[in-house]
C-alpha positions as CSV (number, residue, x, y, z in Angstrom):
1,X,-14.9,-2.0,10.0
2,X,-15.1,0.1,12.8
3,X,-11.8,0.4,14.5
4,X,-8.1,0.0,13.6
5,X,-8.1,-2.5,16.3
6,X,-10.3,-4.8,14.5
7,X,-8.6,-4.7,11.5
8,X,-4.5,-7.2,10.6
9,X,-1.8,-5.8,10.2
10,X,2.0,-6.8,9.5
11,X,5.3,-5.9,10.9
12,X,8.1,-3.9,9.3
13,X,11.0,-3.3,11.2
14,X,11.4,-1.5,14.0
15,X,8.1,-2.8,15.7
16,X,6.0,-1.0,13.1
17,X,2.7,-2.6,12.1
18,X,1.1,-1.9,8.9
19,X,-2.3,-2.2,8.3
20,X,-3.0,-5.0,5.5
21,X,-6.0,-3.0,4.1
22,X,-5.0,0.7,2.6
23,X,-7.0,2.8,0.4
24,X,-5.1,4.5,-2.3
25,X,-5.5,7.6,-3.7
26,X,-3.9,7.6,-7.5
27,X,-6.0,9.8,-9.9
28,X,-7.9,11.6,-6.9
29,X,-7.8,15.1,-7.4
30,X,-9.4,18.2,-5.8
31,X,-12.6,18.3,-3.6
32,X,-12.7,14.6,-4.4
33,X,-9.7,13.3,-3.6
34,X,-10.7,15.3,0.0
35,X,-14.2,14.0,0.3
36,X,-12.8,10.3,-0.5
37,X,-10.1,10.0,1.8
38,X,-12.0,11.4,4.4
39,X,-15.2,8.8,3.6
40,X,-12.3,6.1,3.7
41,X,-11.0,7.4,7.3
42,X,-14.9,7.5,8.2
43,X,-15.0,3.5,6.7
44,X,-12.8,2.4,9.1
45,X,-9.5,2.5,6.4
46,X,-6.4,3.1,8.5
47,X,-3.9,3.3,5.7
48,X,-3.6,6.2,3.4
49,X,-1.6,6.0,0.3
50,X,0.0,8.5,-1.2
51,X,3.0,10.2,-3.1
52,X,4.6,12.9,-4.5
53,X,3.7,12.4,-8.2
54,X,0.0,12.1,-7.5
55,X,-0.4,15.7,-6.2
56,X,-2.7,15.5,-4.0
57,X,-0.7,15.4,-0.3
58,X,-2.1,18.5,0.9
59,X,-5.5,17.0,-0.1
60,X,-4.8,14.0,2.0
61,X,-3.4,15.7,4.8
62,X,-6.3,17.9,5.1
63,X,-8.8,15.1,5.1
64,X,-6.4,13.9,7.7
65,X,-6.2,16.7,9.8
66,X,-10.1,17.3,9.8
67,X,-10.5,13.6,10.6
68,X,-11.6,12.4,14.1
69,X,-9.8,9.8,13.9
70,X,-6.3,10.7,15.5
71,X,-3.0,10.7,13.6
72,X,-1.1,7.9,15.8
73,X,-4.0,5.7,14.4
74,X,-3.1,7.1,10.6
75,X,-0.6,5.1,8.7
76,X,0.5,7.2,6.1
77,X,2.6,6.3,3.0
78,X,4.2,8.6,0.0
79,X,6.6,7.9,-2.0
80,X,9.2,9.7,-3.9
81,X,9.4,9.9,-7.9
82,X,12.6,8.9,-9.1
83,X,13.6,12.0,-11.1
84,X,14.0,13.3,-7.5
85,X,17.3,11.0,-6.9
86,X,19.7,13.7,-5.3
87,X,17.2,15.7,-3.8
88,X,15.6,13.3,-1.1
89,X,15.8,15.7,1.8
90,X,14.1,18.3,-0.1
91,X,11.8,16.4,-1.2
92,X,11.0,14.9,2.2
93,X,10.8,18.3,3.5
94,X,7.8,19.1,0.9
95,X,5.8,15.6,1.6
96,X,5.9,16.5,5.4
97,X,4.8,20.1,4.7
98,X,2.4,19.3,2.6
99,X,0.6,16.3,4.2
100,X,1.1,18.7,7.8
101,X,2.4,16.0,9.5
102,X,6.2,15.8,11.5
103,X,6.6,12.1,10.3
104,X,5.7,9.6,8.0
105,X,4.8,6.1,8.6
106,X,6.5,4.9,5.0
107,X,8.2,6.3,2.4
108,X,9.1,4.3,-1.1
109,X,11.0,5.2,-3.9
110,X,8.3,5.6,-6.7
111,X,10.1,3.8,-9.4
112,X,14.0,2.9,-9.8
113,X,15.6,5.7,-10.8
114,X,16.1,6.3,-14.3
115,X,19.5,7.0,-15.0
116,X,21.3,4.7,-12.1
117,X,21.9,5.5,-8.6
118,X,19.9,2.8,-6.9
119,X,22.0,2.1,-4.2
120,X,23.1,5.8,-3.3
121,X,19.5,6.5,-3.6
122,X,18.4,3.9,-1.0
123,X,21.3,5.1,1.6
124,X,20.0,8.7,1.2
125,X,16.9,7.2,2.2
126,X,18.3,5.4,5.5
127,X,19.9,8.7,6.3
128,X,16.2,10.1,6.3
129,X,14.9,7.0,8.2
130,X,17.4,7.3,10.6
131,X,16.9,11.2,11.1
132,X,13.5,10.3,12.2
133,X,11.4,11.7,9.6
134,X,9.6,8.3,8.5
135,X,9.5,5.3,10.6
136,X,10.2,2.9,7.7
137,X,11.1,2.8,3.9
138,X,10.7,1.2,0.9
139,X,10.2,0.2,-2.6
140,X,8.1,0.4,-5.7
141,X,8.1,-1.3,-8.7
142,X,11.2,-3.3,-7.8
143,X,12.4,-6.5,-9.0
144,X,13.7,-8.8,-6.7
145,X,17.3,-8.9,-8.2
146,X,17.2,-4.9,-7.7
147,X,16.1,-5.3,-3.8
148,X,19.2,-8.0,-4.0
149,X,21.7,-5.3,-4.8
150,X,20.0,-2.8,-2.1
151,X,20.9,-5.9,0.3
152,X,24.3,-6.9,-1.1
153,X,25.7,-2.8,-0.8
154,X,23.9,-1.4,2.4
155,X,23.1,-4.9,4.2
156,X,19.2,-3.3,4.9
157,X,16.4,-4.9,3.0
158,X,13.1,-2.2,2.1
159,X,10.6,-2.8,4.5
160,X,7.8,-3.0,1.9
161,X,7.5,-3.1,-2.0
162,X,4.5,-2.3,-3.3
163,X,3.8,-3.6,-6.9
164,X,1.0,-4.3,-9.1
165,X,-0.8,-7.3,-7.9
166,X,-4.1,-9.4,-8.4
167,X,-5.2,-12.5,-8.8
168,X,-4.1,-12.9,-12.3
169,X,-0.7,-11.9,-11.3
170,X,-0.5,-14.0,-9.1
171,X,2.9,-16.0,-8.7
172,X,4.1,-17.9,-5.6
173,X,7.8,-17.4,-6.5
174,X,7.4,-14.1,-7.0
175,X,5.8,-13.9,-2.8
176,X,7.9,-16.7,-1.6
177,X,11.3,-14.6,-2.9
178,X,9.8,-11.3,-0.5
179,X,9.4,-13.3,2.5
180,X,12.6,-14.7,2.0
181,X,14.4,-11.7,1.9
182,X,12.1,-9.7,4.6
183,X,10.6,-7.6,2.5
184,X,6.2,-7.0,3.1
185,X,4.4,-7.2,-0.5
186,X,2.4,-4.4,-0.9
187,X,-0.1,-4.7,-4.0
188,X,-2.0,-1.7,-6.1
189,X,-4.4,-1.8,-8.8
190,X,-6.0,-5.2,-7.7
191,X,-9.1,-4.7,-9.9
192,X,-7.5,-3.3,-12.9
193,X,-5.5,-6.2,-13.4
194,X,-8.2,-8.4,-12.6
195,X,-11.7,-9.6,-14.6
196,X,-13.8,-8.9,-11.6
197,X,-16.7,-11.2,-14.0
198,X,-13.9,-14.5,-13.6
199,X,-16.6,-17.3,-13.2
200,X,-14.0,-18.4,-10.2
201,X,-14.6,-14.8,-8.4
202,X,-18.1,-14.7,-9.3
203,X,-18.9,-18.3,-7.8
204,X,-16.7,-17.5,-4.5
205,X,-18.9,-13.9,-4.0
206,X,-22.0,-15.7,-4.5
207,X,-21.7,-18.5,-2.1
208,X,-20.4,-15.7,0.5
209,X,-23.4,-13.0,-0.3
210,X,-20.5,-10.4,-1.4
211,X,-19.1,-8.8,-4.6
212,X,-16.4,-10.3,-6.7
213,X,-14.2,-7.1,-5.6
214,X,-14.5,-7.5,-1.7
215,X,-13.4,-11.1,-1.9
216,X,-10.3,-9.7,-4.1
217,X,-9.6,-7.4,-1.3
218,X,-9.8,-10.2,1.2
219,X,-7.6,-12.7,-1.0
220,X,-4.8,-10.0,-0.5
221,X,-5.7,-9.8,3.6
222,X,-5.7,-13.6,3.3
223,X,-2.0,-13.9,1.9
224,X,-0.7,-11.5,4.8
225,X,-0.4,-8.9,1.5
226,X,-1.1,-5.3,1.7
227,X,-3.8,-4.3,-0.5
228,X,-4.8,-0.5,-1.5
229,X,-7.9,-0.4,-3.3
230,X,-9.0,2.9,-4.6
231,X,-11.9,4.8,-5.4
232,X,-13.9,8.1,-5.5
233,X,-17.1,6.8,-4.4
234,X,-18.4,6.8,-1.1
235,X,-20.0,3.6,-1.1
236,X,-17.7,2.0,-3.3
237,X,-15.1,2.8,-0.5
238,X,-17.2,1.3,2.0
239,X,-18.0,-2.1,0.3
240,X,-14.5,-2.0,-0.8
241,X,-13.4,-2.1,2.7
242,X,-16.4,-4.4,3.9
243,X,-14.2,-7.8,4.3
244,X,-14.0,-8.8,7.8
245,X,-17.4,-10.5,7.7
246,X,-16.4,-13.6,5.9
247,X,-13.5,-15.8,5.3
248,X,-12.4,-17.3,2.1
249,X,-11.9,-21.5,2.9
250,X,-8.2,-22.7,1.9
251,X,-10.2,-24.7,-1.3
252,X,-11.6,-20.8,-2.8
253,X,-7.8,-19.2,-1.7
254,X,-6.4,-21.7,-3.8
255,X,-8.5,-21.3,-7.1
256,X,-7.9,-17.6,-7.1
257,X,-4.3,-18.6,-6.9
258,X,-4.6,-20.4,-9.7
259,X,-6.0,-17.5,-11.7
260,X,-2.7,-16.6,-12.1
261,X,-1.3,-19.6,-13.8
């Protein structure tokens, strides 16, 4: 990975493309949450991952700012916790500050909010898209049947919702109901919730000279869903991200599938 150029991305609405590989930064703290995002900038990542619950936006927006790589080529995500329903502009206002930047790329609702308020939520969050403060907006941790009722009150679908997702979650429902409604599927923790020693992923990373985690990564990349691997580690990062050198055949795509089964 050298260039964002090299790398797939999808679209979201309003002609913005997403990169499909991210690296996420949950659990990074201090001097290392710095030192990693700026190795995964340095990698060739082009999609940061953040949000207001993890703490660590100034971290990331330093590591941004101190990056050569130059902020049009920076997608940045964070996301807003939902005990913060009612006070999305202020909260905004913080992410922006903190990360230095005058826009984001995407912003999600953490979690639905606890006590109600899902759809006046979501339209506080169009007002904020459409005050020009993030190009897009989404969800996290969202049923389909609660991206329904975001539909069904303020016709406007979320550009992305980011769930946990691996292999042995996999479900083709579950990613044929988000292309049906528009809506990119963004997946996190894909090695927690996966048995990286599966004979099926060990087989598939030995015939392709690889680790069983890259060809996770590039399962993701594969299905045209965002992936956000995460890590501290400098060459962890880079192997992490190391999965434009080989493609997975439709035969291997299919018994990772079937992992989740």
């Amino acid at each position: 990975m050298t260039s964002s150029t090299a790398q797939p991305t999808v679209k979201l609405p309003g002609d913005v493309r997403m990169p499909l590989l991210g690296f996420g930064t949950w659990q990074a703290h201090g001097e290392s949450a710095y030192r990693a995002v700026g190795a995964a900038l340095d990698s060739g990542y082009r999609l940061i991952d953040t949000a207001t619950a993890y703490g660590n936006e100034d971290l990331v927006g330093r590591a941004v700012a101190e990056s050569s790589v130059p902020r049009e080529d920076i997608f940045i995500t964070t996301k807003l916790p939902p005990d913060r329903v009612g006070r999305e502009q202020r909260t905004m206002d913080e992410s922006l500050q903190l990360l230095g930047v005058d826009q984001l790329d995407l912003w999600l609702i953490h979690w639905p909010p606890h006590r109600g308020g899902l759809v006046d939520n979501w339209r506080r969050m169009i007002e904020i898209r459409d005050a020009g403060q993030t190009r897009s907006i989404g969800v996290s941790n969202y049923s389909l049947a609660q991206i329904d009722e975001l539909i069904a009150e303020t016709g406007l679908a979320p550009a992305v919702n980011q769930i946990k997702w691996g292999p042995r979650l996999y479900d083709k429902a579950e990613v044929q109901g988000h292309h049906e409604r528009g809506v990119v599927l963004e997946g996190y923790s894909p090695f927690k919730t996966t048995r990286l020693g599966d004979p099926v992923l060990t087989r598939i990373a030995e015939a392709h000279g690889v680790s069983a985690a890259q060809v996770v990564v590039r399962w993701h990349i594969q299905h045209g869903i965002v992936v956000i691997p995460k890590s501290v580690t400098p060459s962890r990062i880079r192997d992490n991200g190391d999965v434009f050198g080989f493609e997975l055949s439709a035969e291997e795509m299919s018994a990772i599938d079937g992992m989740g089964k």
